[in-house]
N, C-alpha and C positions, 0 to 999 in steps of 0.2 A: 629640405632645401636650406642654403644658405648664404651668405654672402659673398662673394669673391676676396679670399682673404687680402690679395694683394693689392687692395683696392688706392690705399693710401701708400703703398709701399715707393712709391717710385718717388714720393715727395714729401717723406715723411720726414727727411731735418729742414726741408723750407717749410712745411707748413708748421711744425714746431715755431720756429722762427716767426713766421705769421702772425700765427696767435699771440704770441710773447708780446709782439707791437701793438695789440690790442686787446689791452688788461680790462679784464672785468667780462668783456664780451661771454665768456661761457659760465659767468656765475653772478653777474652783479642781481640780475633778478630771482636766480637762487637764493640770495645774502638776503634781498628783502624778504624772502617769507619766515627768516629767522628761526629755522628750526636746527634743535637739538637733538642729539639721541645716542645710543650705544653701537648699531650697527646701521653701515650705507652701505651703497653700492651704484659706484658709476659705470651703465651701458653702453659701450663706444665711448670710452677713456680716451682715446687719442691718446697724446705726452701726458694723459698728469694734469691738465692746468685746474679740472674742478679738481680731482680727487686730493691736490695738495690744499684746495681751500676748505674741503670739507674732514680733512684730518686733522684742522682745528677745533672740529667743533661734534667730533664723533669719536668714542670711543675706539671703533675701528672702521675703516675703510678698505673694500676692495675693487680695485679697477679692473674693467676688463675690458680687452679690446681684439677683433681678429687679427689686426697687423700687429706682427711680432716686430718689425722696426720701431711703430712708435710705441711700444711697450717696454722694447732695448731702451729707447729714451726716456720714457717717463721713470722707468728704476736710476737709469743713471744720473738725471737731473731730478726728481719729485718723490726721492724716495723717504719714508721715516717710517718711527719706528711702529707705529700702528696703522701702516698702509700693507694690501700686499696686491698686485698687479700680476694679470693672468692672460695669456693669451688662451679667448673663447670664444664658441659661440652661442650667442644669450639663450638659443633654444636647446642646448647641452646642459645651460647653469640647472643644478639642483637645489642649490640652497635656497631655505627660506626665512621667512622673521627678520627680514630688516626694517628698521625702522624709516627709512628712506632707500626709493631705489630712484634714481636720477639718470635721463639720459637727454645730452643737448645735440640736435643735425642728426640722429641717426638712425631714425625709425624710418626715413624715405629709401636708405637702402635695403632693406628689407623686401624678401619676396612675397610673401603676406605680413601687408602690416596691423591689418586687425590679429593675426593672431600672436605678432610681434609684443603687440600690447598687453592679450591674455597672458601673456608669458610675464611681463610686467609686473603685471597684477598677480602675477601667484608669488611672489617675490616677498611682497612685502608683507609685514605680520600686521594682525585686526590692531586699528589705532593707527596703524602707521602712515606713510604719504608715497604717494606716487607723483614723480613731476616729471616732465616731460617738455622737450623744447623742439621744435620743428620748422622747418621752412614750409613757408606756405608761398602760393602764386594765386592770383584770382584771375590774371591775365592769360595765362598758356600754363601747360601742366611744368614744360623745359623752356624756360627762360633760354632767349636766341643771345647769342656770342657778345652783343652788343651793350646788352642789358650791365655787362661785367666791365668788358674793358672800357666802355666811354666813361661807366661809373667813376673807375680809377684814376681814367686819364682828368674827369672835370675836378675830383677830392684833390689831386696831385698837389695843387698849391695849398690847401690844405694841411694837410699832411705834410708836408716841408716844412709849415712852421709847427706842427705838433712833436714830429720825428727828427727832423734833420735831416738835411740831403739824403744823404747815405742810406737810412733804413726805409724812407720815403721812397728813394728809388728801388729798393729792393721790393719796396711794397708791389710798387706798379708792374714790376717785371715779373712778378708772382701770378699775378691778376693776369696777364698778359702769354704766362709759360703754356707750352702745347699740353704735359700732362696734366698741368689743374683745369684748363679750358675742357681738355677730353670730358673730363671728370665731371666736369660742371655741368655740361651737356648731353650728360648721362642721367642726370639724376632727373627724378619723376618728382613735383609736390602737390600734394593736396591743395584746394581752392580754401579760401575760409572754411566757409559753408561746410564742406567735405570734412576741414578737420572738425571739427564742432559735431555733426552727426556723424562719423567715425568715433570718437572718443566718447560722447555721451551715450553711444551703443555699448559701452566696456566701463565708463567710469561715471554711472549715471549722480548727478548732481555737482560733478566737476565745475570747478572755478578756471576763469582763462584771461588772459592776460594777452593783448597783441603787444608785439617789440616790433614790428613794422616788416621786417624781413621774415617773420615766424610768429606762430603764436606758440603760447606756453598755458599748460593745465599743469593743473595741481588737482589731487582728490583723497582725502582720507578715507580708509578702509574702513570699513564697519568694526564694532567691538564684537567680540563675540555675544555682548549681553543685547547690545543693538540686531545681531543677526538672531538672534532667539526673538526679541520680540517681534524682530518684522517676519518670523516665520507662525506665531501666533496670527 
């Protein structure tokens, strides 16, 4: 099974635009675990916004995402010269041995997300790190209609002195448009609790991190000299 490719298709240059109004959001807590290496790979790349932060600081980068719109974007605006962006889907990807495999929001689309995860985990090479970023709810599994647009409508002044009229109102109209509402009240998340034994069931001794709207693991792979001993 798989995702519905078209899932972002309907709003992929406003939600482009979205994210853009709010920098940092899909990597500032990647930036603090300050890791290096030769190969990554971002899971649900959307446009580009980690996999151009992380082609700083990796050798090579590949993003992959089902919607072929915002893949058309992120080449066209996020492209360089050791990225390379792929319309997939994660349980097709064959490669292995990266040193980082990273995915922010998009394990909840998935039709099994535990084996979403295994597939995660076979990704990356012994040593290397698996992070993961996700929405979580402790209240309801789908956040009700309200939960989004009052949000936007109380940030509004807010955000007028952050953005400026003009992208401030685009913000709320975004928040407020029928296809991201659909979208939103689609999606299924995890409770804490739930991601926490979900994740420690696949990335036993994982580290986590709450961001308030989601929590975030990290977990390094075992060495191979680490997996000999623990089979000792």
């Amino acid at each position: 099974m798989s995702v519905d490719p078209t899932l972002f298709d309907r709003f992929a240059t406003e939600y482009d635009r979205f994210v853009s109004l709010q920098p940092g959001q899909n990597t500032a807590w990647l930036e603090g675990l300050g890791l290096r290496g030769e190969r990554a790979i971002d899971v649900g790349c959307g446009s580009g916004h980690a996999v151009e932060f992380l082609a700083d600081h990796f050798d090579s980068v590949l993003g992959v995402d089902l919607s072929e719109p915002m893949i058309g974007i992120a080449q066209d605006k996020r492209s360089r010269p050791n990225v390379e962006y792929r319309v997939a889907d994660v349980f097709d990807l064959a490669e292995d041995g990266f040193d980082l495999v990273y995915s922010h929001t998009m394990m909840h689309h998935l039709p099994d997300y535990r084996a979403g995860l295994r597939q995660l985990k076979d990704l990356v090479r012994p040593g290397g790190t698996v992070a993961v970023v996700d929405n979580v709810c402790d209240l309801y599994p789908t956040p009700p209609r309200r939960a989004y647009t009052w949000g936007a409508r109380l940030g509004f002044p807010k955000e007028i002195r952050r953005l400026g009229l003009r992208d401030a109102w685009f913000e709320l109209r975004f928040w407020h448009s029928k296809p991201w509402l659909e979208h939103l009240l689609s999606d299924v998340y995890l409770s804490r609790a739930q991601f926490r034994e979900t994740y420690d069931s696949i990335f036993p001794g994982a580290r986590y991190d709450d961001l308030g709207f989601a929590l975030a693991m990290h977990w390094t792979a075992p060495t191979r000299a680490g997996q000999l001993r623990s089979a000792d």
